[in-house]
N, C-alpha and C positions, 0 to 999 in steps of 0.2 A: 647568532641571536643572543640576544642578554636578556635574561626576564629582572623582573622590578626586585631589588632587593636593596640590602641597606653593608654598612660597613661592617656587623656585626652578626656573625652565625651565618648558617647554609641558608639554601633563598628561597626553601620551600619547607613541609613538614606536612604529612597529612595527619587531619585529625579525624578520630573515631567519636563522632558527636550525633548520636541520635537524633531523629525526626520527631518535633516538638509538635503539639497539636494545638489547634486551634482555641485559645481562652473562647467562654461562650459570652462576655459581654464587652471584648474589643475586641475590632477588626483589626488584624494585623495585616502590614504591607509585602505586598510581594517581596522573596528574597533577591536582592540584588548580588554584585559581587563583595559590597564593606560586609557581608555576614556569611559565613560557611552554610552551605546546604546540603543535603543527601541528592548529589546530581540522579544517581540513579534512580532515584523514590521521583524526582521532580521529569526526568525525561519520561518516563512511565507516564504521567499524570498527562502530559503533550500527546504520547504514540495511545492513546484510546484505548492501552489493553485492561483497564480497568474491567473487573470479575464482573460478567452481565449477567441479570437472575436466571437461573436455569432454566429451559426450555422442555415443557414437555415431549414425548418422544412423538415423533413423528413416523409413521409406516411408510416405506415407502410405495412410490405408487406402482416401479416394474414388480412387486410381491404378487398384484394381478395378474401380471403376466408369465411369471413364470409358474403359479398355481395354473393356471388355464395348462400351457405345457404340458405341466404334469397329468391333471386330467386327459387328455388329448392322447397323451403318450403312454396311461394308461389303457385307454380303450384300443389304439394302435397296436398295444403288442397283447393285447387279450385276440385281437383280430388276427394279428398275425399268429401266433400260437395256434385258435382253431384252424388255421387255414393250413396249416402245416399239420396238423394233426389230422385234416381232411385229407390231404395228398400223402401221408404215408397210408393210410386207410385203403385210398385208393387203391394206388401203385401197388402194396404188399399182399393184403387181403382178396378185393375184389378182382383186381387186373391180374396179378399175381396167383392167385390160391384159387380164385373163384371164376375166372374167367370163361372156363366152358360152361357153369350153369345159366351165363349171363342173357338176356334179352338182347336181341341187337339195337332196340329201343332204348336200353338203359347203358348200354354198352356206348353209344354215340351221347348220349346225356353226359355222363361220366366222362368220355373225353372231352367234351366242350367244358366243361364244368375245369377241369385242372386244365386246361388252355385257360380260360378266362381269369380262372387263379394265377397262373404263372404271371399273366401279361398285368395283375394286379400287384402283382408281387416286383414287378421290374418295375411297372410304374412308379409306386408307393417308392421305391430304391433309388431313383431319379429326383424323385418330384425334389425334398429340400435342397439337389442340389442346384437345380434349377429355381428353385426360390431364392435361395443364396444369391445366383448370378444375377435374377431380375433386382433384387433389392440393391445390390451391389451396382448395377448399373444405370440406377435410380439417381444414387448418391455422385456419379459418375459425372453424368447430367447436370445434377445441382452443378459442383465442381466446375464443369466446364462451362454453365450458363454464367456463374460468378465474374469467371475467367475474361468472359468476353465480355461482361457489364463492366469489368475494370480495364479494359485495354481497349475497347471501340461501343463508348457509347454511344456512338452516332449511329452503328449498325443498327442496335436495340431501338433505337428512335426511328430509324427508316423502315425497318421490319415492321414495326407499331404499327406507321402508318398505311404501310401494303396491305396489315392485316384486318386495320378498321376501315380503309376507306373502303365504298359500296363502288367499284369501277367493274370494267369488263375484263375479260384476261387477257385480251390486246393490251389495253391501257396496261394491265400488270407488269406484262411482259416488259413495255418500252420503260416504266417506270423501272423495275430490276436493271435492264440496261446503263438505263442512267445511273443508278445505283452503284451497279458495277465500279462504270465510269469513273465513279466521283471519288470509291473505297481505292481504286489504281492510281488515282492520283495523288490522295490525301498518303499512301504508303511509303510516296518519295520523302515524306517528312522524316527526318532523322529523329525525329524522338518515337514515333508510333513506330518506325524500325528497331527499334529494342524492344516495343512492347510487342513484339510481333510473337503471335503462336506460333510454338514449336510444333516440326512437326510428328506427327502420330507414327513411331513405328512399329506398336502392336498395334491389336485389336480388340478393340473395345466389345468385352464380352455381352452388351448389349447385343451388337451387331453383327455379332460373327454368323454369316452364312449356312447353316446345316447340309442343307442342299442347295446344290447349285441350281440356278435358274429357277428358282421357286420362290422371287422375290421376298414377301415380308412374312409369308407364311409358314416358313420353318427358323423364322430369328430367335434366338435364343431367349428372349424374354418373352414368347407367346408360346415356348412347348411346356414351361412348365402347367399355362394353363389349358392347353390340350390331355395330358398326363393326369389333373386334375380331372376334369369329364370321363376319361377314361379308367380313371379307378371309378368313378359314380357309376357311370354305366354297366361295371362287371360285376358290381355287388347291385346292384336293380337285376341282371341276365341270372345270375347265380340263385338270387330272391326267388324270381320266377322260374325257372326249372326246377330248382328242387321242390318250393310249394305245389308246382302242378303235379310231380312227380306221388308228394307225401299224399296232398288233395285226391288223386285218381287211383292210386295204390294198385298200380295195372303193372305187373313187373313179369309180365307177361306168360308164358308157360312154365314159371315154376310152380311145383306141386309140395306141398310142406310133406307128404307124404313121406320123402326122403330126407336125410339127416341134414347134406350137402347142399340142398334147396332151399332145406328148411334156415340153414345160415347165412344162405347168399340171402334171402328176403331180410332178414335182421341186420346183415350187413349194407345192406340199401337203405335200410331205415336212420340205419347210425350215418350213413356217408350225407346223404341228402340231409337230414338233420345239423348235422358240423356245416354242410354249406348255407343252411339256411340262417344259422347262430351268425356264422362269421359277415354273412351278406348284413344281419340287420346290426350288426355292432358296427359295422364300417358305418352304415347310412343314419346311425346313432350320432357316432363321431359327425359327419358329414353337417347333419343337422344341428350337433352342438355346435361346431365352428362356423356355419350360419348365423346361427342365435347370436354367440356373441360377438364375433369380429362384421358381420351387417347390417342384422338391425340391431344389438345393442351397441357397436361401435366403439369395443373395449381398447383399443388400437387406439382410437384418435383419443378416446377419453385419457387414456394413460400419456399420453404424448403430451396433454392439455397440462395434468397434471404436475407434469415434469418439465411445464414451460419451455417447452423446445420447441413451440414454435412450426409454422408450415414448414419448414424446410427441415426440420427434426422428426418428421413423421417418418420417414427411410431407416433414420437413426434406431428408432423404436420399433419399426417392424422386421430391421436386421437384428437388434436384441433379442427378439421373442424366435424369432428363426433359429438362431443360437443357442437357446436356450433348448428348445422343443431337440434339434440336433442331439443336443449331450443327450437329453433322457431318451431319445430313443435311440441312439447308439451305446450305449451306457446304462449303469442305474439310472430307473425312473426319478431318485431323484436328484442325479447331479445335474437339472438343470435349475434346481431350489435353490442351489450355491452362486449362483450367479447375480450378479447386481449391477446397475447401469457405468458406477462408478468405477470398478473394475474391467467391466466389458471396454469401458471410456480408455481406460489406461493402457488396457491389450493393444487395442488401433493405433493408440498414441505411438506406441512403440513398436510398430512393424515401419515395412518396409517402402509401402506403399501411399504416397500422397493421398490421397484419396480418402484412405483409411486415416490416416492422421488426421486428414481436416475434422473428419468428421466425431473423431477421439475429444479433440483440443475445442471441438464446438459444444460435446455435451459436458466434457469438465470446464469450459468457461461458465454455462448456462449453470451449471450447478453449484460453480461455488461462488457466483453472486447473486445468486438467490439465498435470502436467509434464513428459509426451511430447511436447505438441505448443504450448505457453507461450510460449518463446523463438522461433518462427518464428510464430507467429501476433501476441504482442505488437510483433515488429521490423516485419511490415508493416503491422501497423495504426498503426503511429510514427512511421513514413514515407509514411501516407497521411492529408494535412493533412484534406481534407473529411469523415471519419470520426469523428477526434477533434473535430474541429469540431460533428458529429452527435452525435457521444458527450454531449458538454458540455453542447450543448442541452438532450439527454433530461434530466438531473440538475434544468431548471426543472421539470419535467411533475408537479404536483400534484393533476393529475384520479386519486381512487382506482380508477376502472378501466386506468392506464395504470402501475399500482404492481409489477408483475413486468418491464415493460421498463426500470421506473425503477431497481429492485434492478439488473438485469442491466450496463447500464451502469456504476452507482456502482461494479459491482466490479471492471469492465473498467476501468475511469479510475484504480482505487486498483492493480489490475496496474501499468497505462503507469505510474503515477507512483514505483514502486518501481524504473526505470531514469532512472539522470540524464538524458538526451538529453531521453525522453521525455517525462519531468518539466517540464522548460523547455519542450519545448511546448506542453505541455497549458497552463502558466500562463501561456505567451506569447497564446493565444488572449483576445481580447476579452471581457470579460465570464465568463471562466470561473472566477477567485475570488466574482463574487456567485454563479455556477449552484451551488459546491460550499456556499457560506454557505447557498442554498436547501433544503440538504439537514440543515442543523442547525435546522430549522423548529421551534419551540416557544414557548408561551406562559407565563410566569411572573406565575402571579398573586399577591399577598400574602395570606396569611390569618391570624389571628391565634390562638393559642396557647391555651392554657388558661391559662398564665400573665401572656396580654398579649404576649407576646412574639409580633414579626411575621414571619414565615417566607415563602418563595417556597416555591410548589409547582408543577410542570410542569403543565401542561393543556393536551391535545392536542381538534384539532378533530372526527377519526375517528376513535374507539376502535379501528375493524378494523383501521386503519392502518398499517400497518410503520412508525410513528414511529422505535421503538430501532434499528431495521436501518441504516434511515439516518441516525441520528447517529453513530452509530457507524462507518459507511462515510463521511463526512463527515470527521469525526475521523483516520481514517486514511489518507484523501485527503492531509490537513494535514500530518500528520503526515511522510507521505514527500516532500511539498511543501518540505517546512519544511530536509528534507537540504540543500540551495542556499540558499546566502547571498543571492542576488537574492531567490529565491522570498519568503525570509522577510518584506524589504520592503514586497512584493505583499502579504502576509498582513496585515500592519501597514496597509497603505495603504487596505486593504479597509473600507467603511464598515461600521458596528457589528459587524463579524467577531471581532474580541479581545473584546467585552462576550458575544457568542454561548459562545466557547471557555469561558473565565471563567464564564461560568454554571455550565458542567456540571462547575464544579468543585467544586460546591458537596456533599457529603456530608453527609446528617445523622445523630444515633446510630445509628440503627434498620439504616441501608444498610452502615454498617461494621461493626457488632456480630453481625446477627441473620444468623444461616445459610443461612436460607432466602431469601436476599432473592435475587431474579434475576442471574444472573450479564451481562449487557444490562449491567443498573444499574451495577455495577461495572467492567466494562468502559470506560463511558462515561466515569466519572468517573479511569480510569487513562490512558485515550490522549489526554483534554483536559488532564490534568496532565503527561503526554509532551509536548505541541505545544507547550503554555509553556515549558516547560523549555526543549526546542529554541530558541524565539524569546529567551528570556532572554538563551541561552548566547552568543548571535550577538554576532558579534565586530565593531568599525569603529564609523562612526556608526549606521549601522541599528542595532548594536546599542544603542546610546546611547537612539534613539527608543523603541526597542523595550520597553527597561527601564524607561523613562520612563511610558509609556502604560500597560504590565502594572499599575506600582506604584498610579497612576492612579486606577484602577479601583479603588472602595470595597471591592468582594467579593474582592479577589483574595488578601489577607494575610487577614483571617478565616476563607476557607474553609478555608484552608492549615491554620490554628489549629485548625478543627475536626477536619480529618484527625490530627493531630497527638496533640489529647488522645483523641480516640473510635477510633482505627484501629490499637489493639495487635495485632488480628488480621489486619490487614491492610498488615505491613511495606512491601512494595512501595509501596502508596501514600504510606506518612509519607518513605520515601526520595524520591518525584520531587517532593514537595511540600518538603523540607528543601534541595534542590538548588535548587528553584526558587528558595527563600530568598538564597542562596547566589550563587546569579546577580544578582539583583536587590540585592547589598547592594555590588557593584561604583558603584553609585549613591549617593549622602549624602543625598540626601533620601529616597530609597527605604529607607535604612538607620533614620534617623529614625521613619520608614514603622514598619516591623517591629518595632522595638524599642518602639515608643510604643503597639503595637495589643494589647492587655492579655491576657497570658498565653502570648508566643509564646515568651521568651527562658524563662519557664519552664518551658513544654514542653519546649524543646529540652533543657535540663539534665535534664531529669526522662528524657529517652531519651537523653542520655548518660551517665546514672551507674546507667540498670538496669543489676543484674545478674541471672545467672542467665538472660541470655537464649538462644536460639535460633541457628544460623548465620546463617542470613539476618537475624535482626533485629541482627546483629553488623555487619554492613554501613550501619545505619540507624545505630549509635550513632556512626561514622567518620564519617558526611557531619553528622550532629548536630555531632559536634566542630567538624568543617571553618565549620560555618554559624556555627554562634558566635565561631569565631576572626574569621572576617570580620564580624561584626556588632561586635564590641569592635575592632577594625580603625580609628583614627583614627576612634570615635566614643566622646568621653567621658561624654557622658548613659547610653550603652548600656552602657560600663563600671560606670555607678554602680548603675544598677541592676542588673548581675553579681552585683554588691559588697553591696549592701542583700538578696540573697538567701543569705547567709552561705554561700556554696559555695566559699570558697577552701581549705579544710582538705579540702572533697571529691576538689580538684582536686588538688591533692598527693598524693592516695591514687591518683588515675588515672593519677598521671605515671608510677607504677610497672606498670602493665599493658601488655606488647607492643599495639602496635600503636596505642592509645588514647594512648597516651604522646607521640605526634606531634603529637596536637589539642589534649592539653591544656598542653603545654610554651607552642604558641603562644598560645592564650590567654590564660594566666597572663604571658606578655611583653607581648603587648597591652596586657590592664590595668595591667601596670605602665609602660607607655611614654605611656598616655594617661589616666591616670584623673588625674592632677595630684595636688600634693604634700597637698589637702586628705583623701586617701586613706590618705596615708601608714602611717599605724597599720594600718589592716586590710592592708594590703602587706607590711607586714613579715613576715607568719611566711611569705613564701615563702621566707625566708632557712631555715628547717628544709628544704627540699628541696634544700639545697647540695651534701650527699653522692650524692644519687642523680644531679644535674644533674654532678658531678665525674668520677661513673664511667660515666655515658655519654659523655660527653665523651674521654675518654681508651678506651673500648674500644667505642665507639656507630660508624657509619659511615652513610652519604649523611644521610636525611633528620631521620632521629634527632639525628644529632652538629649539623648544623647548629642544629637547633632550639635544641637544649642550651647552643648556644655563645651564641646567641641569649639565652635567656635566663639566662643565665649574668650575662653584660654587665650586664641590669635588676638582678636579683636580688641581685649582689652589691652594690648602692647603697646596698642597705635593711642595710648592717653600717659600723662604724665601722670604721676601720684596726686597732684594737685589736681587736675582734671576728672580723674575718676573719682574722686572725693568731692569736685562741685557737681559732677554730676549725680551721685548717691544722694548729695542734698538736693539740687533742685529737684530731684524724680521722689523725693520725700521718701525714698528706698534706703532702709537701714541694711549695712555692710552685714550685720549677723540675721536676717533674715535668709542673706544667701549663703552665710556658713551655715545656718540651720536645714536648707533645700539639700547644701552637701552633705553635710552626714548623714540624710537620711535616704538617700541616695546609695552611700554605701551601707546601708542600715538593710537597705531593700535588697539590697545586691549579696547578698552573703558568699554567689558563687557566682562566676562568671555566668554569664545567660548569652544561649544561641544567637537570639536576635538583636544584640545590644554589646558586642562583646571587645565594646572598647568604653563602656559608662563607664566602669570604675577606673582606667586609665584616665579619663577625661575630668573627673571629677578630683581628684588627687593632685592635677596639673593646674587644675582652678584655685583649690586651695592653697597651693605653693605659690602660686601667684599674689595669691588677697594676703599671706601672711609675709610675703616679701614688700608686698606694697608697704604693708602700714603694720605695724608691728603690736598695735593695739588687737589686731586681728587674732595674733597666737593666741591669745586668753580668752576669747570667743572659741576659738577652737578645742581649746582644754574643757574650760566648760561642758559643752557638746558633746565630749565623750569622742575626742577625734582620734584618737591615742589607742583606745581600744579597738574603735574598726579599722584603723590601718593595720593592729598587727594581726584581726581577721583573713585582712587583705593576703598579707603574707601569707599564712597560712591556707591561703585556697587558690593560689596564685594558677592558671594553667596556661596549656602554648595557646589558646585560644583566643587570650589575650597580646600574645605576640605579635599579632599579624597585623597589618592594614587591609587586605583584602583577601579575598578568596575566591577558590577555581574548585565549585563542589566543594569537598573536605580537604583540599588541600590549600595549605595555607600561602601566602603568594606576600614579598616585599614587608618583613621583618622588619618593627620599629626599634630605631638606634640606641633607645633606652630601652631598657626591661624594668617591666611594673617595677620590682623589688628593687632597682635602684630608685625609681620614685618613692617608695613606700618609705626608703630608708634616710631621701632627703626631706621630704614631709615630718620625720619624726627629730631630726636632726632640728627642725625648725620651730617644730613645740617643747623643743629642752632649748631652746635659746642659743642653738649652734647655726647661726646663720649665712656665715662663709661659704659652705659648699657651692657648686655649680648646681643649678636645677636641672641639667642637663636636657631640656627640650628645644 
């Protein structure tokens, strides 16, 4: 590759040139490549990380949930403590110590009493884990209802209709037959054979059997609510015997008369007492977890909250199960520590499908919502083993694991819209090929009615989510692409630029036809985004980058097709014209472009419509801007400018605001490169002398430079004679325009960001008007020309060196340096007029 340089000095230099702010009563024009910019400050301004006003703090909504917990898990072990306090009472004391003064009355009380506690106490020890496995096989459910809505939704439609129509259960039956029937033969199909369910070799803790032959009544998701009734019942039985007990105070033939009687009585009082505490603390509990989980409905409200949705209700009822676990296995309050977001990342990172999906469902849910984004994406940013899991998921091409696949790719394309998290994500091993896995497609060739051979995309699953994930792919890249490293990685990535490049492909039908999916368009908008980005990229990466884009056979034709077929689709022909644009910072990439048949006429053809649209107003700017650099120090692309007889067109554009900027350059270009075997068709740019005269004297930043610009070329194409009849008939005095120059450099004291070739341009004019006519030197004396040229000198910088720029670095070094103009300018107001002008 050869980048644009000249015969004198190395072929780049970066400059350190601060970001200029905006004057408050002129608009200035976007920065193109003729003016250095702060890529970094200007990519920023594209990827939307601009600082949004702070957000008030948000609570979150599981804080409900795990207070209720704690509550709950409070009264729990106040229960449990009396109730152990009650059975050593028992056991030690009464059964123990006091035994023979007992009643046999109270004697069988007291044993049923610590029965009914034990079988309370085993219940309570069970119940969450049987919560656990019903909610777990809730989720279970979900999972596998998903599974079969994406591999046989014909089944779902035939169950539908078994379950709505009003028939008999004959009719059921032969319908199921049929059914059968129809699922046995549609199985011969060789695609629904890959989607085919695996099958089951555990047991699904739902279902697993307790007892044998006891059909549905001992299934593991209805003991834990047997278990439930059964603690109720013990603290109701416990309630009622000991109130009868405390109530009748019939503790039968003991006599207080005696010491040992008189303590069994008090120690009845204290036993029955603890049972009675402990019975209504349970039925405390019992009735708070009433109150709030059915008729106040804290569960579904929290769920609502947390936008997760029907199928997120499992989700939020295994978090609250979780939670209540810790505190009562644990301090009361390590289930306070607990938060959805974390709980989300635990599942994320086990072992079990299941649990993943349902991890990667509540951190999707979370972090595109934008209550809870920014604290959900910061710790999943800073928890490396996540995004580590995240990246994985992005390989998973088995079509049953295609909803945990979507979920990830959007959580990964979140992380990647924050710088930090961006470099991590691409810091991880292997995670530019996981994101390349997700632009997964098959391009095959087929051929035309005409013979002509086209690619056509050909996916392996039609059910597939193919567009989902190119598209999340696409926009992975895309915020990827914001970092100058990243972009590298992107580059370095094996067949990842032929991937992008593919989907840039557009044929008529996709940019013409209305109805075409908007996917499809999509796709082909954010892979012509990620080029752009990689194009623009600044340093050597960029160099490779534009190198390898050009490269690639398909990347300047698809551009072409966007170009002629996509009138209705500006946007497009704009990131495709840019892309040009960037890639012509190259010379063999420029060669590229200009040599691929039809490009440089398209481009002309969308910059001299008229009558267009606003936004297609913006497409005919960057047209301009591409063509000036494509005629840019390449004289093949000049000629053929020139062979398209559009130089009389371009002199009608110089007059239009705005467009006047792009064609001023062009029209300098080709006359600074097309060589003198041009000359003829050059020449009637000398009829735009008037219009170039009065911008020049009443034009200011980018305009006046342009003008001055070409001015310089312009007036080459007139003899001394000529440009003298024409100063008279335009009734324009020659020192009018040396008085525009000087003050010109008068204004200019230093070089300026956005203009950083005026005083080059204007120096070049003046050597000219004093070589013409010699009467001119003493106009320029006068003027004070003397003193600002050796200003000039003196603030001379490399900023001024350049024709173009890539960011701050400078790109294609002009063959003169200022200060050899300076010094033949000054040579030429002391009457030393021999020298070479050297431009």
């Amino acid at each position: 590759m050869t980048v644009k340089s000249s015969t004198e000095g190395q072929s780049s230099i970066h400059l350190d040139i601060p970001q200029l702010q905006k004057k408050n009563d002129t608009v200035i024009s976007p920065a193109t490549m003729f003016e250095p910019q702060n890529s970094a400050g200007t990519r920023d301004r594209s990827s939307g990380n601009s600082v949004s006003p702070t957000l008030p703090a948000v609570s979150a909504p599981e804080k409900k949930l795990t207070l209720f917990a704690l509550r709950l898990a409070v009264l729990e072990k106040m229960a449990t403590g009396l109730g152990t306090l009650g059975f050593i009472w028992a056991t030690v004391v009464l059964l123990g110590g006091l035994a023979s003064t007992l009643d046999k009355t109270d004697f069988w009380f007291i044993t049923i009493i610590l029965l009914i506690e034990g079988a309370r106490i085993f219940s309570r020890s069970h119940e969450l884990e049987w919560q656990h496995q019903s909610t777990r096989s809730i989720a279970e459910a979900g999972v596998s209802s998903f599974r079969m809505l994406r591999s046989s939704p014909r089944a779902l439609a035939e169950s539908m209709k078994v379950m709505l129509s009003p028939v008999s259960s004959a009719t059921r039956k032969q319908s199921q037959q049929s059914r059968e029937i129809s699922e046995t033969t549609d199985a011969t199909n060789v695609r629904e054979q890959k989607l085919k369910w695996k099958l089951t070799r555990i047991w699904t803790s739902s279902e697993v059997p307790i007892v044998p032959y006891a059909g549905r009544v001992f299934l593991s998701r209805n003991v834990s609510k047997i278990l439930y009734w059964l603690q109720l019942l013990s603290a109701i039985a416990c309630a009622v015997l000991s109130l009868m007990k405390l109530i009748e105070r019939n503790f039968g033939d003991i006599a207080e008369k005696d010491t040992d009687e008189r303590n069994a009585k008090a120690a009845l009082y204290i036993f029955y007492g603890l049972a009675l505490a402990e019975a209504l603390v349970i039925l405390t509990e019992k009735l708070y977890w009433e109150w709030k989980v059915v008729i106040c409905k804290l569960l579904e409200r929290v769920n609502e909250e947390c936008d997760l949705g029907a199928s997120g209700m499992n989700s939020t009822q295994r978090f609250f199960y979780d939670s209540y676990w810790r505190c009562i296995n644990g301090s009361i309050f390590d289930g306070l520590g607990m938060d959805m977001v974390t709980f989300a990342m635990d599942l994320l990172c086990s072992n079990s499908l299941d649990e993943q999906l349902i991890g990667a469902r509540i951190l999707h849910q979370f972090s595109t919502k934008e209550r809870f984004s920014d604290d959900t994406l910061q710790k999943i940013g800073t928890t490396l083993p996540v995004i580590e899991r995240l990246v994985e998921i992005l390989n998973w091409e088995d079509p049953q694991e295609e909803e945990i696949r979507v979920s990830a790719a959007e959580i990964v394309s979140k992380l990647a819209g924050k710088k930090q998290n961006s470099l991590r994500v691409a810091g991880i091993p292997g995670a530019m090929e996981s994101i390349s896995s997700l632009l997964q497609t098959n391009r095959s060739p087929s051929s035309t009615a005409d013979g002509i051979r086209e690619k056509k995309i050909v996916f392996d699953h039609e059910d597939y989510g193919h567009w989902t994930f190119i598209n999340l792919g696409l926009l992975i890249l895309k915020k990827l692409a914001r970092d100058h490293d990243n972009c590298g990685k992107i580059g370095n990535t094996r067949g990842l630029l032929s991937k992008i490049i593919d989907f840039t492909h557009a044929d008529e039908r996709i940019l013409k036809d209305s109805t075409v999916t908007t996917s499809q368009v999509l796709t082909v908008k954010r892979s012509l985004q990620v080029i752009k980005m990689l194009a623009s990229t600044t340093g050597t990466t960029g160099k490779n980058l534009r190198r390898e884009i050009s490269e690639i056979v398909f990347t300047i034709s698809n551009i072409r097709d966007i170009l002629r077929h996509g009138e209705k689709q500006p946007e497009l022909q704009k990131l495709g014209i840019e892309i040009l644009t960037s890639l012509a910072q190259d010379n063999d990439a420029t060669e590229r472009i200009g040599g691929t048949g039809g490009v440089l006429k398209e481009l002309l053809k969308i910059f001299f419509q008229e009558g267009v649209l606003e936004n297609q107003r913006d497409v005919r700017i960057v047209a301009g801007e591409a063509l000036a650099m494509l005629a840019f120090e390449s004289k093949s692309n000049c000629h053929r400018i020139l062979k398209l007889n559009v130089v009389e067109r371009l002199l009608k554009v110089l007059e239009i605001p705005v467009l006047d900027v792009s064609a001023g350059r062009i029209l300098r270009n080709m006359c600074t490169y097309s060589g003198p075997e041009s000359f003829n068709q050059l020449k009637e740019v000398t009829a735009a002398a008037p219009t170039v005269l009065k911008a020049i004297l009443s034009g200011e930043g980018k305009l006046q430079e342009v003008m001055v610009g070409l001015a310089v070329h312009a007036f080459k194409f007139m003899t001394a004679e000529e440009s003298t009849a024409f100063f008279e008939q335009a009734g324009f005095r020659e020192a009018k325009l040396a008085c525009a120059l000087v003050e010109i450099l008068r204004s200019h004291r230093n070089p300026h960001i956005k203009v950083p070739r005026m005083r080059r341009f204007a120096i070049e004019l003046a050597i000219w008007m004093m070589r013409e006519k010699s009467t001119n030197v003493q106009i320029f004396r006068d003027l004070g020309m003397e003193e600002e040229l050796e200003g000039v000198m003196d603030t001379t910088s490399e900023l001024e060196s350049y024709n173009i720029f890539s960011g701050t670095f400078g790109l294609s070094r002009h063959s003169t340096t200022i200060h050899s103009l300076v010094e033949t300018a000054l040579m030429l107001l002391n009457n030393r007029f021999d020298q070479p002008i050297g431009y």
